[in-house]
C-alpha positions in Angstrom: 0.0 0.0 0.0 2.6 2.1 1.0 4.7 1.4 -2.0 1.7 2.4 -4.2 1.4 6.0 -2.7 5.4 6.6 -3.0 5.2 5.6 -7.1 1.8 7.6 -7.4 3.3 10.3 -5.5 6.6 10.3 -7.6 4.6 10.2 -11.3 2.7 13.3 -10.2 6.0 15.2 -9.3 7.5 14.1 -12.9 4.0 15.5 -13.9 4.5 18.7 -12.7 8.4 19.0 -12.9 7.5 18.6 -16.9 4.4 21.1 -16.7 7.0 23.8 -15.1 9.5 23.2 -17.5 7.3 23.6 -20.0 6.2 26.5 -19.1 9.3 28.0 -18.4 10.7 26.8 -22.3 7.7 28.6 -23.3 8.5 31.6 -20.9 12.1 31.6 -22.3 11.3 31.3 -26.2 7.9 34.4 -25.8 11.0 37.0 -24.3 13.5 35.8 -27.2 11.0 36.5 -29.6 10.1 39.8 -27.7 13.7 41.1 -27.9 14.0 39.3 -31.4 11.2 41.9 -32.8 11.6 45.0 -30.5 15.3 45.0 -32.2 13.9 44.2 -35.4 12.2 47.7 -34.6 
């Protein structure tokens, strides 16, 4: 029983270690592309 809760527990904190990274890729490539145009300006 025990076991079960630490490898649930551990696939929903790869879940939400991959949502933040995502997010934070997505984060990192929206400012690139702001710089990328405000210099194209």
């Amino acid at each position: 029983m025990f076991n079960r809760i630490r490898i649930s527990t551990t696939l929903f904190l790869i879940l939400i270690l991959c949502g933040v990274l995502q997010i934070g890729s997505n984060g990192l490539s929206f400012w690139a592309f702001r710089d990328g145009f405000q210099s194209l300006n």
